[in-house]
Backbone as CSV, one residue per row, in Angstrom:
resi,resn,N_x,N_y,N_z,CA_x,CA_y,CA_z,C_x,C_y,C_z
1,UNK,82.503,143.067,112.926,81.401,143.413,112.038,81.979,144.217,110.890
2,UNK,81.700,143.940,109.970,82.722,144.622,108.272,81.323,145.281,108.008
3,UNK,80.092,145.507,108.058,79.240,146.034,107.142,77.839,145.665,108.419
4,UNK,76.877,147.290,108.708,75.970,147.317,109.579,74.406,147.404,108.503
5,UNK,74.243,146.757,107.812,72.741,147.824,107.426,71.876,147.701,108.725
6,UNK,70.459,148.254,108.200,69.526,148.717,109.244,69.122,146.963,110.093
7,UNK,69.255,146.081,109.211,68.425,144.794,110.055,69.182,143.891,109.748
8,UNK,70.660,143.703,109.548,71.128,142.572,109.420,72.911,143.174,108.898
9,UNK,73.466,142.270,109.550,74.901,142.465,109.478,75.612,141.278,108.762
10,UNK,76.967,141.780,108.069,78.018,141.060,107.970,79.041,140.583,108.532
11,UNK,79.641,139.825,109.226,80.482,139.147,109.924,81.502,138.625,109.265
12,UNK,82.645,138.888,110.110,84.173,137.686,109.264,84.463,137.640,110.674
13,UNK,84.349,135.934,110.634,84.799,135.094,112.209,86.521,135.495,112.315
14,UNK,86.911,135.556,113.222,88.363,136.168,113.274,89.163,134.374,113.923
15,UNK,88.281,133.657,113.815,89.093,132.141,113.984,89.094,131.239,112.937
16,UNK,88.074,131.299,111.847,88.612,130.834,110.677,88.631,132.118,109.402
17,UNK,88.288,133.368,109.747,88.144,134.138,108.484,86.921,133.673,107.983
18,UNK,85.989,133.202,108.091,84.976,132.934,107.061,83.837,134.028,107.299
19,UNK,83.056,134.531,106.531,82.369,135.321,106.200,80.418,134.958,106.326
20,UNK,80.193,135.689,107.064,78.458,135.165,107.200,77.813,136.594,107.036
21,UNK,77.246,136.675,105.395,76.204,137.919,105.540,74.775,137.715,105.528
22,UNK,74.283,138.695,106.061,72.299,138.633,106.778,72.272,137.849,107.860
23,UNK,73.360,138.239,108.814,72.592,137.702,110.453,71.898,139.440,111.018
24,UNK,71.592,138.573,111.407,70.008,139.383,112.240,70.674,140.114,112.870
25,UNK,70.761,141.525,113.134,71.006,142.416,114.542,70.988,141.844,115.327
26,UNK,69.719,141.353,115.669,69.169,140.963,116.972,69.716,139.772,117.519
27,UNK,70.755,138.819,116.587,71.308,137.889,117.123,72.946,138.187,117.751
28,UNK,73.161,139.136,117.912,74.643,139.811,118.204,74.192,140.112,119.718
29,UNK,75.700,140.155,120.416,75.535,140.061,121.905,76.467,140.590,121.867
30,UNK,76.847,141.263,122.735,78.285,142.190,123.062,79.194,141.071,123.599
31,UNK,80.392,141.382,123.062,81.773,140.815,123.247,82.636,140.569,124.684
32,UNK,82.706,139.405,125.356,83.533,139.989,126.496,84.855,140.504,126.385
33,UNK,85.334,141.892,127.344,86.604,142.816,126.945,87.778,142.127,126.670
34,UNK,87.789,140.659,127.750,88.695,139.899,127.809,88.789,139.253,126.273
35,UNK,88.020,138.827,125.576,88.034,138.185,124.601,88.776,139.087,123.271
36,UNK,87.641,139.901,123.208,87.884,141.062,122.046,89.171,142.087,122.238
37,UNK,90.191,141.765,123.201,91.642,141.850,123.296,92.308,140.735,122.698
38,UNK,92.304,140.047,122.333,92.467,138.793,121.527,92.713,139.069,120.170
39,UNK,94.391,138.535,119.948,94.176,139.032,118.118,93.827,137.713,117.628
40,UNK,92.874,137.667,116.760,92.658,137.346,115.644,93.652,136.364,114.906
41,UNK,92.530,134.929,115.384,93.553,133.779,114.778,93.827,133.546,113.166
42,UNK,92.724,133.851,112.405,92.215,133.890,111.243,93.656,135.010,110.763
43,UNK,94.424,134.379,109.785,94.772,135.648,108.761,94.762,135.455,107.026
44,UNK,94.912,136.614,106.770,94.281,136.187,105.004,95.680,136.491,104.618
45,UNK,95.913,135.037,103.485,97.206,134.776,102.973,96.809,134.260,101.294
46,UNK,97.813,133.920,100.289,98.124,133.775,99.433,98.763,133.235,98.953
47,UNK,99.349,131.900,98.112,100.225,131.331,97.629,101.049,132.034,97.134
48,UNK,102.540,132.118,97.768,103.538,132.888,97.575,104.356,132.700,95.772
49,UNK,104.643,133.145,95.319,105.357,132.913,93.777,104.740,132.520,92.638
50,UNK,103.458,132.667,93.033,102.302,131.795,91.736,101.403,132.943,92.210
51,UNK,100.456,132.556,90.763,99.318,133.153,90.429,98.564,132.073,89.687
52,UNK,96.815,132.000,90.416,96.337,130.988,89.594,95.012,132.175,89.197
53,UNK,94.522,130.953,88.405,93.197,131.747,87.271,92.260,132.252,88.493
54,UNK,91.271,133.094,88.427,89.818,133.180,89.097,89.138,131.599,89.330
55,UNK,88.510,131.916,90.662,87.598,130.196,90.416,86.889,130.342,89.459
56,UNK,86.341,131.487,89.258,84.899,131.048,88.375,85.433,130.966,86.825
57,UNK,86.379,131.149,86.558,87.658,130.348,85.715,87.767,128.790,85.655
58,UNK,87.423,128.182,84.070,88.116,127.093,84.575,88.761,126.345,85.258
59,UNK,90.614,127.337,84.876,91.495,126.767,85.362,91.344,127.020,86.401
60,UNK,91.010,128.129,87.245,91.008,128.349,88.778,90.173,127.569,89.137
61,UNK,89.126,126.567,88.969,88.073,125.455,89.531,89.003,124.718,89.140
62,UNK,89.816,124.262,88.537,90.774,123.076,87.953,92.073,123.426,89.601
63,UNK,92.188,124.750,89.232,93.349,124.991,90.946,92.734,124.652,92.186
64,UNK,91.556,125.223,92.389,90.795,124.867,93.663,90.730,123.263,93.849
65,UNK,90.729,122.678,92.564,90.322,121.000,93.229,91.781,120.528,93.390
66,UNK,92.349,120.917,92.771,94.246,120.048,93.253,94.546,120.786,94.828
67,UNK,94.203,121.722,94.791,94.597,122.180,96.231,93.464,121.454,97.418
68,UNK,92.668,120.896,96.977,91.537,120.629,97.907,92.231,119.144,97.820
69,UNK,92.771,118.365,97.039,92.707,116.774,96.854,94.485,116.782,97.425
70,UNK,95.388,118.060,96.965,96.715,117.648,98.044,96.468,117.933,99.488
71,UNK,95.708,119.208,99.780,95.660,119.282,101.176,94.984,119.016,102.113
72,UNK,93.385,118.541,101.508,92.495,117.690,102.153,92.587,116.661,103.120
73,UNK,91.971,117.066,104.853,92.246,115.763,105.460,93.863,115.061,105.898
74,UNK,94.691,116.507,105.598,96.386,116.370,105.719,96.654,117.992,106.729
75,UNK,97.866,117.400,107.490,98.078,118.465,108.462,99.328,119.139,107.438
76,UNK,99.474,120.724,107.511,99.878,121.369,106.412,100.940,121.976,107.288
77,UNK,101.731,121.975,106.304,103.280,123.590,107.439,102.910,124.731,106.770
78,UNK,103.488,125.773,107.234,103.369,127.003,106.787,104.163,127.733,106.360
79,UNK,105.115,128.022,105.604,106.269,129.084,105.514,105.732,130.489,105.118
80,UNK,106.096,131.889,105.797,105.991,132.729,105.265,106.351,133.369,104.686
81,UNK,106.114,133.306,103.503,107.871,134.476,102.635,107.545,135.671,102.464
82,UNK,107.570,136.661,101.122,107.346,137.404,101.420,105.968,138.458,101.215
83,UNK,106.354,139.605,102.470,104.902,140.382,102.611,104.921,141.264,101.575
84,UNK,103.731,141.663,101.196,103.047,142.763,100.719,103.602,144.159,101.310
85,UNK,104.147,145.007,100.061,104.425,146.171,100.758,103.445,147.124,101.557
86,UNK,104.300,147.760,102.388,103.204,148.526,103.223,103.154,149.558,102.920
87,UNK,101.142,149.714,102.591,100.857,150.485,102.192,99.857,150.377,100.958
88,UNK,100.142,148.941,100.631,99.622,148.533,99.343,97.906,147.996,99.603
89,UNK,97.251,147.653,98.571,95.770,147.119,99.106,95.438,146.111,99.658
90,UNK,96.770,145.004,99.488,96.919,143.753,100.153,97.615,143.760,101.115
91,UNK,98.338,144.975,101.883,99.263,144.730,103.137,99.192,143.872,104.157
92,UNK,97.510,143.569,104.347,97.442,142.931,105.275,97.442,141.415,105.162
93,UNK,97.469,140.978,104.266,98.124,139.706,103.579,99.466,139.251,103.933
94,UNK,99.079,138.090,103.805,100.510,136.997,104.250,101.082,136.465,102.875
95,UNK,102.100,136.068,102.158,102.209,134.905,101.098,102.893,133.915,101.635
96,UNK,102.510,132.451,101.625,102.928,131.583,102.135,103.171,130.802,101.252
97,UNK,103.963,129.515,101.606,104.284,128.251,101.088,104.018,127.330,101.733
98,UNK,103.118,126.157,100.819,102.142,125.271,101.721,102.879,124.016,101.780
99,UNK,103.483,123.020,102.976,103.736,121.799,102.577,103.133,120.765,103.487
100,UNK,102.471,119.920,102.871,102.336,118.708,103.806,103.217,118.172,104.613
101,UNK,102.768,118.350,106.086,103.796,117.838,106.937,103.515,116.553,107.709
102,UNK,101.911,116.218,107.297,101.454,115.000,107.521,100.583,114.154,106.247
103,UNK,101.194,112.894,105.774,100.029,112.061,104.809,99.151,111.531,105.181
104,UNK,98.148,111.468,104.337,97.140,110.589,105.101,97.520,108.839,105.364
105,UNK,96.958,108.606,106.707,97.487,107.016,107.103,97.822,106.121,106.101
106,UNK,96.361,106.233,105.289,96.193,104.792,104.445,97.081,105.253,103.119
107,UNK,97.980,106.359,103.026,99.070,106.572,101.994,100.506,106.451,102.430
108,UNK,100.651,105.787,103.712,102.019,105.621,104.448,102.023,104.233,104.148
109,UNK,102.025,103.307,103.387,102.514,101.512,103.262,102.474,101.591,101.767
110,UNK,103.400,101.031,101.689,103.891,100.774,99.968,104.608,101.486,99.366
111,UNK,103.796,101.502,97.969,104.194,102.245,97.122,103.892,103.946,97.237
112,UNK,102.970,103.974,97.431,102.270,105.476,98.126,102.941,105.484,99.182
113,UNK,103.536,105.058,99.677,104.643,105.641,100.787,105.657,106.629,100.229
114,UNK,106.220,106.062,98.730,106.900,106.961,98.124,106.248,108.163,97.733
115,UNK,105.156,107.644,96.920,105.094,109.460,96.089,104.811,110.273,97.301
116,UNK,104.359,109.922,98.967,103.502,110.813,99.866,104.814,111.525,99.895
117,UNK,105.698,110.890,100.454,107.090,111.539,100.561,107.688,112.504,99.399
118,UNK,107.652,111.998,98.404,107.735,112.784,97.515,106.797,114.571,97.368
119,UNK,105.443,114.337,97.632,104.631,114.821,97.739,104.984,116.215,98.722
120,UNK,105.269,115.858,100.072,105.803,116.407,100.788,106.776,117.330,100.926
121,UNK,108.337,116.354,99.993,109.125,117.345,100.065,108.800,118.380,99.066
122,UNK,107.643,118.069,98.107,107.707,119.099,97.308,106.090,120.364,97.958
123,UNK,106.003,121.505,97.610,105.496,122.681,98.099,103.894,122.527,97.478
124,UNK,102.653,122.607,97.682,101.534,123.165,96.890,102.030,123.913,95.637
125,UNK,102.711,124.959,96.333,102.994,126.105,95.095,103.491,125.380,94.229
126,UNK,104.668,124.327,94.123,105.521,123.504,93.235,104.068,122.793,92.531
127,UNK,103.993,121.838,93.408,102.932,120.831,92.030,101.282,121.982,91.476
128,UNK,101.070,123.364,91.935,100.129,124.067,91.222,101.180,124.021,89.629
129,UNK,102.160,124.762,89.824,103.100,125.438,88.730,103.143,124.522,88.397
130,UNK,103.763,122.679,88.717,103.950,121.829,87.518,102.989,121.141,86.999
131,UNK,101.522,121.068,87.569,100.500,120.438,86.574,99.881,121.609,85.800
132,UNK,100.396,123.208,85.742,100.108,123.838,84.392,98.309,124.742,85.440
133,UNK,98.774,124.571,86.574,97.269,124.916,86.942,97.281,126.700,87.728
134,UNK,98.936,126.829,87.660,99.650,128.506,88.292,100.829,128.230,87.302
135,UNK,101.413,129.956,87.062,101.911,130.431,86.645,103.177,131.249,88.029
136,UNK,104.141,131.550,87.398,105.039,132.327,87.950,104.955,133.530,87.855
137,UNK,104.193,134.639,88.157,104.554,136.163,87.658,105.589,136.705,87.507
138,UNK,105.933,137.880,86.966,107.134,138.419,86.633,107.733,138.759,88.264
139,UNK,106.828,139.384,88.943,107.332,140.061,90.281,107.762,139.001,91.432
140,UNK,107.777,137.681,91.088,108.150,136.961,92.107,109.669,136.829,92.019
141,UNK,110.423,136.904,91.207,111.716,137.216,91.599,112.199,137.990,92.351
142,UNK,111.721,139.180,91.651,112.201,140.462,92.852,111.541,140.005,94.737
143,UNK,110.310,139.926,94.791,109.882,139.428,95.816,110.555,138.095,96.816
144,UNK,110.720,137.400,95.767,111.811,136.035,96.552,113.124,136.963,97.454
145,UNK,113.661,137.807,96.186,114.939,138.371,96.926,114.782,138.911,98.432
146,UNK,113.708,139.547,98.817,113.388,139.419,100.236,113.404,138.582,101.338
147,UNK,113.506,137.359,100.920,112.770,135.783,101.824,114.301,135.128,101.769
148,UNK,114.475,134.849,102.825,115.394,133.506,103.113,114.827,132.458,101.956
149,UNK,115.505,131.318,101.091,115.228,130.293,100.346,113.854,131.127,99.417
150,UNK,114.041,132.255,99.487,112.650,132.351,97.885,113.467,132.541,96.817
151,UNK,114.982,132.900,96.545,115.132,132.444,94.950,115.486,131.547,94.805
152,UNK,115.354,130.831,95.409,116.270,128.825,95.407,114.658,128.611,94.717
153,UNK,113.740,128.732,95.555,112.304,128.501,95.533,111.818,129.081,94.221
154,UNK,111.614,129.956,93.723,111.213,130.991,92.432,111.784,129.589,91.639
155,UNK,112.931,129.909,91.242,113.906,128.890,90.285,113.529,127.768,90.084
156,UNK,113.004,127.269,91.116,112.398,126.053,91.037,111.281,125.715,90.568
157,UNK,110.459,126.738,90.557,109.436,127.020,90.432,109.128,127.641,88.478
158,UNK,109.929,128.774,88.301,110.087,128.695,86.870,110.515,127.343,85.821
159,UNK,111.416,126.510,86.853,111.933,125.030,86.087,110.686,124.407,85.859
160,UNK,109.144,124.079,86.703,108.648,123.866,86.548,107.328,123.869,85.679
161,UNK,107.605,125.332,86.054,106.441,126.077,84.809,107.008,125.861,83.470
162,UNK,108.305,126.083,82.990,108.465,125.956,81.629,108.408,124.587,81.386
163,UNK,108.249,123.252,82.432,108.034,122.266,81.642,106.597,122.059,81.462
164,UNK,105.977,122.495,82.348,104.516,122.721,82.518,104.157,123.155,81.040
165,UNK,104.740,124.085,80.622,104.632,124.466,78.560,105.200,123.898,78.202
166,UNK,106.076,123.357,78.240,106.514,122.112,77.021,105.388,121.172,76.712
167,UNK,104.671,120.832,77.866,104.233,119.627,78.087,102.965,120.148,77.497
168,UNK,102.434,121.563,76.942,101.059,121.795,76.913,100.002,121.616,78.259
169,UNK,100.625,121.599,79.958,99.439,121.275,80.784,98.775,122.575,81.311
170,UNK,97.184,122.612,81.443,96.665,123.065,82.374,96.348,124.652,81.201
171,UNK,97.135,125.476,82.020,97.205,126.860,81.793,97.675,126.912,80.187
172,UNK,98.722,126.295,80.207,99.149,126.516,78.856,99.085,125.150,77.491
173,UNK,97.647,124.903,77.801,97.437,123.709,76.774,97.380,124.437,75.717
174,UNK,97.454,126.067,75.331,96.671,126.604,74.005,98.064,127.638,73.913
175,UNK,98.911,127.214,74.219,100.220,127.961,74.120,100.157,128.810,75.057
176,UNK,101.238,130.099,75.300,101.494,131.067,76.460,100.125,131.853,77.104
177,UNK,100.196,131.871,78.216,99.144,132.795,79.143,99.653,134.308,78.720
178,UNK,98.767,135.227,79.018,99.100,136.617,78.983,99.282,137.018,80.050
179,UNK,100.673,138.033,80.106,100.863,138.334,81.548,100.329,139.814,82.225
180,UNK,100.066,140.199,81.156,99.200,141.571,81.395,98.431,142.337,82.567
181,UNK,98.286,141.156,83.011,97.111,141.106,84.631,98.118,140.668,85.805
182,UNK,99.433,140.867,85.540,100.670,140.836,86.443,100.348,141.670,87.508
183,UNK,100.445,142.110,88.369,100.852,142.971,89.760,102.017,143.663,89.469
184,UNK,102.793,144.982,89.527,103.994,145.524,89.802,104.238,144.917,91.525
């Protein structure tokens, strides 16, 4: 329970994280001990080395649908790189790197056999940064240096973004983003 008023509570399910506010008091039942020893499958994470717009942002409704149309209906891997210092407002945050580790069926024959593969070996974070829809912040370098493969990864990732501006896509159809709203 995150928040009690007098007749109705807020909830965050601890098996998917999702959030339900105005259930009824009266619909809550006490927990069995056995259960509520149980950590918490649900954890709140972040695309590691990128930064995309707000949804209620264009481009961030432009990020939300590429991430919904690569990972949709596809079984995903997880890498974790690196954490949030401790201590900070996000500590309890994960940053990850997302890759498809399964295509969908009817994209395994042919020609779509290739790009799935393709698709694959490359990261969420990679094709956000190269269709212009995330940016690289300044602090993901330093941050990579923490992670096994995050400056191989970063690097790769800046290669992308600057073609991402050459090309005018996404973020930078109107020339450079401001980085101002960076994180230290």
């Amino acid at each position: 329970i995150r928040r009690a008023p007098s007749f109705s509570v807020t909830l965050r399910y601890v098996d998917y994280g999702n959030v339900e506010a105005g259930v009824p008091a009266a619909r809550l039942r006490p927990l069995d001990p056995v259960l509520a020893a149980l950590p918490a499958a649900a954890v709140e994470a972040e695309l590691a080395y990128v930064k995309v717009a707000a949804v209620d942002d264009d481009a961030g409704e432009a990020a939300a649908r590429a991430v919904h149309d690569l990972a949709w209906d596809r079984t995903l891997s997880v890498e974790q790189h690196a954490d949030f210092r401790p201590g900070s407002d996000n500590a309890h945050k994960k940053r990850v790197v997302l890759r498809v580790a399964k295509p969908h069926a009817a994209e395994q024959t042919g020609d779509a056999a290739d790009e799935t593969k393709d698709d694959a070996a490359q990261s969420i974070n990679e094709r956000l940064v190269e269709l212009g829809l995330a940016r690289v912040p300044r602090a993901a370098k330093r941050d990579a240096a923490r992670t096994a493969g995050g400056p191989e990864l970063v690097a790769a990732l800046a290669k992308l973004e600057q073609q991402a501006r050459a090309s005018r896509l996404g973020l930078w159809r109107y020339g450079d983003v401001d980085y101002s709203d960076d994180e230290n």
